[in-house]
N, C-alpha and C positions, 0 to 999 in steps of 0.2 A: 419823583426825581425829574427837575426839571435840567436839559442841556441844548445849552447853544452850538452849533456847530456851524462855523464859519466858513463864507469861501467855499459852499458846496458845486454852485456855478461860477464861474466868471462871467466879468464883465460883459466879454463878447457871447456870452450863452445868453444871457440874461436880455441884449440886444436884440439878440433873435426872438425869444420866447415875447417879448415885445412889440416887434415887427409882425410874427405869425398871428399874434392877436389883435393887431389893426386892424387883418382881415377877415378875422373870424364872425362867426356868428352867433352873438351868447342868448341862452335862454334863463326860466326866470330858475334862480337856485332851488327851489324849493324841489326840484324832480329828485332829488338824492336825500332830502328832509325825511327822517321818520314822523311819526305822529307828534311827539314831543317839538322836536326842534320847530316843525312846519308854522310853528304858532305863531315863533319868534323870528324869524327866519326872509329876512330882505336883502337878497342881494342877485350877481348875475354869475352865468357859470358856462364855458367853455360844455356842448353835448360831451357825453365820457364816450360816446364811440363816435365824436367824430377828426377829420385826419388832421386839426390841430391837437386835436387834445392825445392823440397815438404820437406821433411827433415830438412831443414836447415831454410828455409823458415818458418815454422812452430815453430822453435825452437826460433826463431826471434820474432813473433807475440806472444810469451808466455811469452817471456821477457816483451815486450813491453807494454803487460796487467798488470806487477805487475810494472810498474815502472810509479812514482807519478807525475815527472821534464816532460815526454814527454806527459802524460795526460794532465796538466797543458799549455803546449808551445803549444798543436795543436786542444786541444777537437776533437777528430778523430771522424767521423761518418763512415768512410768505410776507411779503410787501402790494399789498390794496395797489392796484395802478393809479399815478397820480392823477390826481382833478384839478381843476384851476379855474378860480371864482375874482368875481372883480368888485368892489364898492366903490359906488360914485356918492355925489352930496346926500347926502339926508338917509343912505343905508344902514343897518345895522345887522348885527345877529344875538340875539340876547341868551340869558344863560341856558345853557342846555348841558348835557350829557350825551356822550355820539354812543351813537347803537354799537350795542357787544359784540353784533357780529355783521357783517358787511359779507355779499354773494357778488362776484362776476365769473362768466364763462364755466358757472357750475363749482367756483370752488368757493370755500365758504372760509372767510376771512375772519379768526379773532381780534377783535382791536385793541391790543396791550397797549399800543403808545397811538398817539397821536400827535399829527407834525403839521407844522406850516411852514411854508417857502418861500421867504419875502420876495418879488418882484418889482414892486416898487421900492425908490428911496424916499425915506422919511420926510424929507424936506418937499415929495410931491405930493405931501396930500397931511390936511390933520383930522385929529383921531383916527380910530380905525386901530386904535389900539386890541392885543391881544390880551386878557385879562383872564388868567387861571387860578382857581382858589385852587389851594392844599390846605394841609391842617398846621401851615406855619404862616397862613393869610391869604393874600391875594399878591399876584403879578403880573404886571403888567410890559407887554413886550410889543418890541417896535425896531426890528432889526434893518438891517441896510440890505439892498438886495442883493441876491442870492447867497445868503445866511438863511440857518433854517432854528426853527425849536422842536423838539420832539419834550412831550411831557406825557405824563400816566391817561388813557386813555376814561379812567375813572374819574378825571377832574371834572367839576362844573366850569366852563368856561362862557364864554361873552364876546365878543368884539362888538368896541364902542362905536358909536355915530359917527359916521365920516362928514366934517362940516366945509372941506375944501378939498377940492382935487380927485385921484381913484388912487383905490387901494389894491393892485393886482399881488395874486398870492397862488400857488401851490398849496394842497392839501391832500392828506394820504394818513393811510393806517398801516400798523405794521403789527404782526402776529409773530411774537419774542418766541423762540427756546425755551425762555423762562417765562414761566406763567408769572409766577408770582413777585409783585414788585421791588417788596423787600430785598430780596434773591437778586433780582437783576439790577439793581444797586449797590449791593455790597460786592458782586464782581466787577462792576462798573467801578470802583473807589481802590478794589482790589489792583487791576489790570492799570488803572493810572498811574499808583503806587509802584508799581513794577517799574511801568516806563519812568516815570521821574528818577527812582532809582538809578536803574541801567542808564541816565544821563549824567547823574551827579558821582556815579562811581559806576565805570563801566568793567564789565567783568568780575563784580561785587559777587561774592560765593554764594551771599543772601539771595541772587536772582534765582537762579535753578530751581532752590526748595519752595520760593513763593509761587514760582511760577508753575509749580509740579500741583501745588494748594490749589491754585485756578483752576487748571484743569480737571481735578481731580473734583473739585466743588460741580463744575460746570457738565462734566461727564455723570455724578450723582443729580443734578436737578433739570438737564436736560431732556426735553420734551421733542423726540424728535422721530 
């Protein structure tokens, strides 16, 4: 299950997290590569313990707390602190599978979903596309900044050659409630359903019992 979630920063977030990394210092991406990725793996990357990437990183998880579309798409038990990677001309990252499990500060992260955080806009840069197979094909994503995609953590995915301009992005893992993807999709369709409802007929008597269904599902597959 792939989902777009829009409008995670504003504009003036997005200005900052831009500014902050004018003046940062990037190193080469590959210090966070497992063995897999490291092969394919050309780009630049914000230190994760240093005080832009806390910062910014911070700034990201506080969005992410008030925002209803990403709560709903992933039920997040532990959120990966965010990274922030940058591709200039002739980068790439080719196809990989991110590691199962991701460790900081001693705590050991499962990565049910994975997310990126456009920071740039489309128009600054070409390729650089996000390209994730599923078993309904390949897709390919190129969001406006600060919009985000969160998709199954088990995807193979790619991001193509950047042939003009930089590609600056947010990346993070997030470890679901629901392990299993099936599961956290079918309340994800569930919980929309609701909402859509309770708009096109509010106080509809059908909300209560669907909504009791939710929980009741979520409460049975909950890993917590």
């Amino acid at each position: 299950m792939m989902v777009h979630i829009p409008d995670v920063l504003t504009k003036e977030q997005v200005a900052r997290c831009r500014n902050v990394m004018l003046k940062a210092a990037w190193v080469d991406g590959r210090v966070t590569a497992g063995h897999q990725s490291m092969q394919v793996k050309n780009n630049l990357q914000l230190p994760e313990n240093s005080n832009e990437a806390r910062e910014l990183g911070d700034m990201v998880l506080q969005a992410l707390s008030r925002n209803n579309l990403f709560f709903s798409a992933v039920l997040p038990q532990q959120i990966f602190p965010p990274l922030f990677n940058r591709y200039d001309a002739g980068m790439v990252f080719g196809a990989h599978v991110d590691n199962a499990i991701r460790e900081f500060n001693g705590i050991r992260v499962r990565t049910d979903v994975s997310s990126t955080l456009f920071l740039s806009e489309p128009e600054d840069y070409d390729g650089g596309e996000l390209i994730v197979e599923d078993t309904y094909g390949s897709h390919s994503v190129k969001l406006p900044a600060g919009d985000m995609i969160v998709y199954p953590g088990t995807s193979l995915h790619n991001v193509t050659p950047i042939t003009r301009g930089s590609r600056i992005a947010s990346f993070f893992w997030i470890q679901s409630m629901i392990r299993d993807e099936s599961k956290r999709s079918l309340l994800f369709d569930l919980d929309m359903s609701i909402i859509k409802l309770n708009t096109d007929h509010p106080g509809h008597e059908s909300i209560v019992q669907l909504t009791s269904i939710y929980h009741n599902l979520l409460r049975q597959w909950a890993e917590v």
